[in-house]
C-alpha positions in Angstrom: 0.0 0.0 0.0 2.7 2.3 1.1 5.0 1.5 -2.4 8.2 -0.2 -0.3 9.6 -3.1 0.8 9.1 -4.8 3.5 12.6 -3.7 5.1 11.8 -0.3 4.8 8.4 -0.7 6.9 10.7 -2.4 9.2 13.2 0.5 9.0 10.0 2.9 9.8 9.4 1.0 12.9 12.7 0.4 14.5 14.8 3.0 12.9 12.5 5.8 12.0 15.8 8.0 11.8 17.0 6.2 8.5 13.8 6.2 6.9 13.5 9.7 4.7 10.6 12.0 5.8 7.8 11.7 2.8 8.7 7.6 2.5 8.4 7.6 6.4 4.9 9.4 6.3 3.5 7.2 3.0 4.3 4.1 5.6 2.6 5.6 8.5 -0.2 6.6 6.7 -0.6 3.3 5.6 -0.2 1.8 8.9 -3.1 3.9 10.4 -5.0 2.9 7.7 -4.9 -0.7 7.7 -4.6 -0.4 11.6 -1.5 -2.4 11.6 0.1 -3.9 14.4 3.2 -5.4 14.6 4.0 -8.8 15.4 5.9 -9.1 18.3 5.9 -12.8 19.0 8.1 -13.3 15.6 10.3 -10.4 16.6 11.4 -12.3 20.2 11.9 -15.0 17.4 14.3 -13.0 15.4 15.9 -10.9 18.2 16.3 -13.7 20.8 15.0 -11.7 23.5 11.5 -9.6 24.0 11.2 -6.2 24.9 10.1 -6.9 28.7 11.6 -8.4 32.1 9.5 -10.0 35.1 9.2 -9.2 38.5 8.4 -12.1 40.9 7.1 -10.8 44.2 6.6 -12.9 47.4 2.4 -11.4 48.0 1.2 -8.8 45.7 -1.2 -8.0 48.3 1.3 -6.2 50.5 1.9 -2.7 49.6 5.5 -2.9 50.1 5.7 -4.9 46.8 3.1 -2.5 44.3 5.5 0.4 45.4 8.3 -1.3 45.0 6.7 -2.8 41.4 5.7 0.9 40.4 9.5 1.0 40.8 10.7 -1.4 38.2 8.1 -0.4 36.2 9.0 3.4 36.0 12.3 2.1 35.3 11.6 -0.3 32.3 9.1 2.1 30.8 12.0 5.1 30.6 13.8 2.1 28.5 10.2 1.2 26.1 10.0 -1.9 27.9 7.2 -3.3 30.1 7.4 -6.0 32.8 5.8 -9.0 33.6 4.3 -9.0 37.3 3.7 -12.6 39.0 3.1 -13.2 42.7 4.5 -16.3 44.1 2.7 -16.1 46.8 5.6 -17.5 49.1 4.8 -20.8 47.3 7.8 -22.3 46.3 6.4 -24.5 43.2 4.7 -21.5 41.9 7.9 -19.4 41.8 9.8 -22.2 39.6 6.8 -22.2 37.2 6.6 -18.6 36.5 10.8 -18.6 36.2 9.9 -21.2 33.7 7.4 -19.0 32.3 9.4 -16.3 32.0 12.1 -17.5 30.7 9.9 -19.0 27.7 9.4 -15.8 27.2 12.3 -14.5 26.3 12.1 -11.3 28.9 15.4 -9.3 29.0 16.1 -10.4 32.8 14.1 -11.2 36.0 14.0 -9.8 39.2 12.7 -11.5 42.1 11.9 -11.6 46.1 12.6 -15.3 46.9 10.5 -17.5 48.8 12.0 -19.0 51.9 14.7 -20.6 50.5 16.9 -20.3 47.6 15.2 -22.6 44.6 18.0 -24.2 42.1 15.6 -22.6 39.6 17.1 -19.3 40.5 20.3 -20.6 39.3 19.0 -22.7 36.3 17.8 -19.2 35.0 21.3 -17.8 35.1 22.8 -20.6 33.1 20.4 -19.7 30.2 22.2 -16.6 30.0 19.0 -14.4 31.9 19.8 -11.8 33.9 18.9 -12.2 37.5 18.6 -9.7 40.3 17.7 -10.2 43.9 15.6 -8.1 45.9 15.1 -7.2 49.2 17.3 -10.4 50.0 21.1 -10.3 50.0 23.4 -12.8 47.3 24.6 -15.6 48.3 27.5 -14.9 46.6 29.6 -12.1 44.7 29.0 -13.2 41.1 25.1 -12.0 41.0 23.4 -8.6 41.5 21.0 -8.1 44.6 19.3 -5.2 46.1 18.7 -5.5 50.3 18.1 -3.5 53.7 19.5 -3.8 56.8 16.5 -5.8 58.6 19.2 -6.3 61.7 19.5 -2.7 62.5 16.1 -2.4 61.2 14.9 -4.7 64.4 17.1 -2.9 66.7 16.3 0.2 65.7 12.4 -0.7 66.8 13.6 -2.4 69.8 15.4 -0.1 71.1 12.8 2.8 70.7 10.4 1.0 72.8 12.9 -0.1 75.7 13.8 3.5 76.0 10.4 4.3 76.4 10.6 2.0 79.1 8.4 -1.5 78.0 10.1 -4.9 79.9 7.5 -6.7 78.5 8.1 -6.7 74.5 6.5 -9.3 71.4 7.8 -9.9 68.5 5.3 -10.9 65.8 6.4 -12.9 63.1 9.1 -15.0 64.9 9.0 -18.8 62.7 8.9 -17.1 58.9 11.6 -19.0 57.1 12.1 -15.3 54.8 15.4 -14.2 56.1 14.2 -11.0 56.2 12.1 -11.8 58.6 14.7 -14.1 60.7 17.1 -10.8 60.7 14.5 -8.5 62.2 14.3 -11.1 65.0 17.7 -11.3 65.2 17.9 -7.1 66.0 15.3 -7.0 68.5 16.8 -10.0 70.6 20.3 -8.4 70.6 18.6 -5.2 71.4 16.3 -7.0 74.2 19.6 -8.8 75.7 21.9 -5.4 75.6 19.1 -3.6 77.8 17.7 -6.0 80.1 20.4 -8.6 81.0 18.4 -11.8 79.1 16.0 -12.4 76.4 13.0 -13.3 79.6 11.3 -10.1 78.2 10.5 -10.9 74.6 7.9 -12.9 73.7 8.2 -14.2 70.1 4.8 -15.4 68.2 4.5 -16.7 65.1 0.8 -16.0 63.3 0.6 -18.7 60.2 0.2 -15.7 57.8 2.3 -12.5 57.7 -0.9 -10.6 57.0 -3.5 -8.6 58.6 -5.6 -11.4 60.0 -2.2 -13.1 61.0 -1.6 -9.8 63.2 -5.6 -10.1 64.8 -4.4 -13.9 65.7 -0.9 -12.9 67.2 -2.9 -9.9 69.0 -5.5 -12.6 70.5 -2.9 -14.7 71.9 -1.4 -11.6 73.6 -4.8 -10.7 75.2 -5.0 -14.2 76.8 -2.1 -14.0 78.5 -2.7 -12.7 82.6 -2.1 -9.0 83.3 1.1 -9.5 84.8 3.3 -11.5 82.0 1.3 -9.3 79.1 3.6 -7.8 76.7 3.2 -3.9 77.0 4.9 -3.2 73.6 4.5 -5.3 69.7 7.0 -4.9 67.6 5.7 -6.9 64.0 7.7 -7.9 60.9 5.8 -5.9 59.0 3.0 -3.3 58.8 0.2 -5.5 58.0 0.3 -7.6 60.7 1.1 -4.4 63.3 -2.5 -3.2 61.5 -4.0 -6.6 62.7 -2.7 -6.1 66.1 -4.2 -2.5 66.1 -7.1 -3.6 65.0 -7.7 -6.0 67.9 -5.9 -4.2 70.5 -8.7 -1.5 69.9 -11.9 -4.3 69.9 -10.7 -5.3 73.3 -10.3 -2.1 74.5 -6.7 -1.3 74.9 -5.9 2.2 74.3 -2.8 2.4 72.5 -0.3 3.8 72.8 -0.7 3.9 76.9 -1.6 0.0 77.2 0.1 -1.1 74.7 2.4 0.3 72.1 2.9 -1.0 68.5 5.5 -0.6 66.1 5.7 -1.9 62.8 8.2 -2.6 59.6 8.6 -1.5 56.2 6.8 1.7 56.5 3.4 1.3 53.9 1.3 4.1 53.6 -1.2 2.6 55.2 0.7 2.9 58.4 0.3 6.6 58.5 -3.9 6.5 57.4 -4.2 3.8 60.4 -6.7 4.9 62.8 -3.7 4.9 65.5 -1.0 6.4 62.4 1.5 3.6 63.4 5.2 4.0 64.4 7.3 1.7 62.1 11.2 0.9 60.7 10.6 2.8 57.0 12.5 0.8 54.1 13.4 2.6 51.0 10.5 0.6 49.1 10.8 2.4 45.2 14.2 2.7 46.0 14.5 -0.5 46.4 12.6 -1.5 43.2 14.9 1.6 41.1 18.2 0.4 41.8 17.1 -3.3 41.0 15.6 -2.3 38.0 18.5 0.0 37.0 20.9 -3.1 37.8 19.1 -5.6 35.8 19.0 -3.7 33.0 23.3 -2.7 33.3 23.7 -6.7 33.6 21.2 -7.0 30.0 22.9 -5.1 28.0 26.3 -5.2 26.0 28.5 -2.8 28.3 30.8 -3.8 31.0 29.1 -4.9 34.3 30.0 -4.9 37.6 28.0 -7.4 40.1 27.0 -5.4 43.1 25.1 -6.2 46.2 23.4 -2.8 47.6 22.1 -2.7 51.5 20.3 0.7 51.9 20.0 1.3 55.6 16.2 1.5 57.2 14.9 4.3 58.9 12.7 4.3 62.3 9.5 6.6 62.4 8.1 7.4 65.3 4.1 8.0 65.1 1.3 8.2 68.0 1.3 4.1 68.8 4.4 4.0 70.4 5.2 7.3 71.5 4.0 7.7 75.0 6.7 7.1 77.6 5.6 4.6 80.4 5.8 6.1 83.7 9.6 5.2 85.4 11.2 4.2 81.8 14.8 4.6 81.5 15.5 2.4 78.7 17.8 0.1 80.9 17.6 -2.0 83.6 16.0 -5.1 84.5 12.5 -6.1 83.7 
């Protein structure tokens, strides 16, 4: 229709630049008239590679992962590419069939938030020459890119606010997770728990089957049950969802928080600040996070030099109205 060959509708598309201005317009005339699309399935054929890369989250339902997936995608769309979102769901199987999946595909890389443990399919999609970055969860070794936060200092950090507001009596909500993310934040608060009071006696570690908000209502219940005098007085969660569910039920039973009990939650969601109680938590640079994953993956595709690096951003504590009361005679040392 257009009077060329069928390389120089291909030159129009992918190299508009070497295409002369009236033969570019006759083809894109024609194109809008025929209402043309290209086929992109034979181009991966052709190219060896598609113009996307997939993000494999652990729980799409968390909003720590959309921001840090609005992230990557900001990212791949400044480079006209788009990216394939899958939730693993912490499920193990799932993850190696959408690494499967994506590798069928062709994308350009993958980045990923493991499950518990690492899966050989991580590593069977680095041997087919695929791109591979890690996020929020540290390498296991030098030769691959990865993306993490302090979670160790991140527990402290929590730990420590509430002890020198005086609690002896402190949960942790999230305790049996196999995510090491999870099993770091532990680590912080016990360290913290044993440099103030002498012993861990005043940490009470539960461990809710879900790391959601109905998991943080069932840790919250089992802290209600428990007699006056060996309650915890402070929560610290592994992350904001389940410090909402404690809220939540804290509030039905009639605690006033902070003054009763104080709550402090992790990774710093939105949501944390709209809570009803806006909820103190350990902030975690979530689009940075997705940004500097992105941004390697994307160094590691293409045809320049790269350097493997393994970024840990540092997490912040902010302090909000359910921990910030001071309990009458706190010092933030001592004995419980």
């Amino acid at each position: 229709m257009a009077g060329v060959s069928v390389g120089t509708v291909s030159n129009v598309l992918n190299r508009p630049d070497s295409v002369s201005g009236p033969t570019r317009q006759r083809v894109e005339a024609a194109i809008a008239e025929l209402g043309f699309v290209r086929n992109e399935s034979a181009r991966h054929l052709r190219a060896g590679s598609s113009r996307t890369v997939g993000l494999v989250v652990l729980d799409i339902s968390n909003p720590f992962f959309t921001d840090m997936a609005r992230a990557v995608e900001d990212v791949a769309s400044e480079q006209g590419l788009a990216v394939i979102l899958c939730n693993s769901a912490g499920d193990a199987t799932r993850e190696a069939r959408y690494l499967d999946l994506l590798t069928e595909q062709r994308v350009q890389g993958v980045l990923i938030t493991p499950t518990a443990d690492l899966s050989p399919g991580l590593d069977a999609v680095r041997r087919r020459g695929v791109p591979l970055v890690l996020v929020d969860r540290r390498a296991p070794a030098p030769d691959q890119c990865s993306v993490a936060v302090d979670d160790v200092l991140g527990g402290r950090l929590a730990a420590d606010h509430v002890l020198e507001r005086g609690h002896r009596r402190i949960a942790f909500v999230g305790g049996s997770s196999g995510l090491p993310q999870v099993q770091e934040r532990h680590a912080g608060v016990l360290a913290s728990v044993r440099e103030n009071c002498g012993s861990d006696d005043a940490l009470t570690v539960l461990s809710p089957t879900q790391q959601t908000v109905a998991g943080g209502r069932e840790a919250a219940e089992r802290i209600v049950a428990l007699p006056a005098g060996r309650r915890p007085t402070a929560v610290l969660c592994a992350n904001d969802l389940l410090a909402l569910g404690v809220l939540q039920e804290m509030v039905r039973h009639g605690f006033a928080v902070p003054d009763d009990m104080a709550i402090v939650g992790y990774d710093d969601i939105e949501f944390a600040a709209a809570a009803a109680v806006p909820l103190s938590s350990v902030r975690k640079p979530r689009y940075e996070l997705g940004r500097r994953a992105a941004e390697l993956l994307l160094e590691e595709a293409s045809d320049e030099p790269h350097q493997h690096q393994q970024l840990v951003f540092e997490p912040q504590l902010v302090v909000r109205e359910s921990s910030a009361v001071r309990r009458p005679g706190g010092t933030g040392k001592g004995t419980p």
